[in-house]
C-alpha positions in Angstrom: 7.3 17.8 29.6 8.4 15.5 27.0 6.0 12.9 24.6 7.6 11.1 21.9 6.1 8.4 19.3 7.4 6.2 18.1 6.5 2.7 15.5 5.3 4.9 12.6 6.6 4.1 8.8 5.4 2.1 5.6 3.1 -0.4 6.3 0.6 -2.6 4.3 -2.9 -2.3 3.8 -4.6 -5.0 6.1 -1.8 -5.5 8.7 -1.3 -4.0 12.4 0.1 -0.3 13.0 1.6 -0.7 16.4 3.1 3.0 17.8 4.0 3.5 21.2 4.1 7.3 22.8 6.8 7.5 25.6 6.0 10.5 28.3 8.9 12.1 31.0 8.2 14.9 33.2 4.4 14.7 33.9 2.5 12.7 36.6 1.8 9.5 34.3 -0.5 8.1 36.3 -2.8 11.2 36.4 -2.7 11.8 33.2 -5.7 11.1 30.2 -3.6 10.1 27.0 -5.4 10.7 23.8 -4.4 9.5 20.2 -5.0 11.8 17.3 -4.4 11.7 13.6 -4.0 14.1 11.1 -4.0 13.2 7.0 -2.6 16.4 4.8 -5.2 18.8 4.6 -7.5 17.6 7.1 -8.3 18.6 10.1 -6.7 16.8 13.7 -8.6 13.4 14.1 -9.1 12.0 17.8 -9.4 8.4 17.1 -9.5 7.4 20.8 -8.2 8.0 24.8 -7.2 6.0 27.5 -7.8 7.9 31.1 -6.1 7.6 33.9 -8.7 5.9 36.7 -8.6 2.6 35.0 -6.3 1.1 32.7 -9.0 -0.7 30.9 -11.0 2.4 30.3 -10.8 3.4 26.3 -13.0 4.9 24.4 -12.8 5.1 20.5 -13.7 8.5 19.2 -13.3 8.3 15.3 -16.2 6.1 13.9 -13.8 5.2 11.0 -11.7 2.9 13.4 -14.3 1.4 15.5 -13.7 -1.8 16.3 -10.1 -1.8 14.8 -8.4 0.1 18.0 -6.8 -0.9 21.3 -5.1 1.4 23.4 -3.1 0.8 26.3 -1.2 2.1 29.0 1.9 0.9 31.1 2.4 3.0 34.0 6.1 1.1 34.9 7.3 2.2 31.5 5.9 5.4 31.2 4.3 4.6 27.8 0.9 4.5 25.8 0.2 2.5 22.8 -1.9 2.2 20.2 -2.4 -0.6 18.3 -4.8 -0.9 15.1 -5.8 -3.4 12.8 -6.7 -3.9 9.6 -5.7 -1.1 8.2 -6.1 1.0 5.2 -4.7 3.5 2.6 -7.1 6.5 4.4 -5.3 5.4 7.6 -2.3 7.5 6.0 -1.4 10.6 8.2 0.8 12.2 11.2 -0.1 10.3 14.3 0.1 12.2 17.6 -0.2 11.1 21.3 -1.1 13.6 23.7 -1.4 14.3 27.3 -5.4 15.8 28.1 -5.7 18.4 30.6 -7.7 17.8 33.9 -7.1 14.2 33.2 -10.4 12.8 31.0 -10.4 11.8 28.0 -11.8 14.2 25.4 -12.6 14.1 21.9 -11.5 17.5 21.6 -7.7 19.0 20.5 -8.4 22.2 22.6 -8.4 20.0 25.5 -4.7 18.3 25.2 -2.1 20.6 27.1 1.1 18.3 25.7 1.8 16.7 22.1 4.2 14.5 20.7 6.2 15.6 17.7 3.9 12.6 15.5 5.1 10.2 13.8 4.0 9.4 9.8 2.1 6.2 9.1 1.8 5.2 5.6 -0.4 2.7 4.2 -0.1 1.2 0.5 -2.6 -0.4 -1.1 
């Protein structure tokens, strides 16, 4: 199995971060995809999931970015995005997509059987 991000880099505080997380050799479409985020010394952040029963179905996990995430899923391309707005300088970290197990979402790491290699998003103030 192979996940790979992609859309990371410098951005400014207040604009969009758009990544996308591209996925070969798993069964896309049963598949939960989960993004995470993880700042230097901090602990792996989930900050939401999209499953696999209905496109539409996302659930924001980090109360942080409530209300400033959309994720999204297109099964023809293979691919996951994440978009989020407004952002700001404690957005800064490694941001990972990931494949859950079982295919639900979950808040929890332990529960992701494939990860992308991340991709670093850096917001300046």
């Amino acid at each position: 199995a192979q996940m790979e991000e992609s859309g990371g880099g410098l951005v400014q505080a207040g604009e969009t971060l758009r990544l996308s997380c591209s996925v070969a050799g798993l069964r896309f479409r049963e598949l939960a995809m989960g993004w995470f985020r993880q700042a230097p010394g901090q602990a792996r952040e989930a900050i939401g999931c999209i499953d696999y029963r209905s496109a539409r179905t996302t659930a924001a996990y980090a109360a942080s970015v409530k209300g400033r995430v959309a994720i999204s899923r297109d099964s023809a391309e293979w691919t996951v995005s994440l978009q989020m707005s407004s952002l700001r300088p404690e957005d800064t970290g490694m941001y990972y997509c990931a494949a859950a197990r079982g295919g639900y979402c979950s808040a929890s790491p332990s529960d992701y059987a494939h990860w992308g290699q991340g991709t670093q998003v850096t917001v300046s103030s």
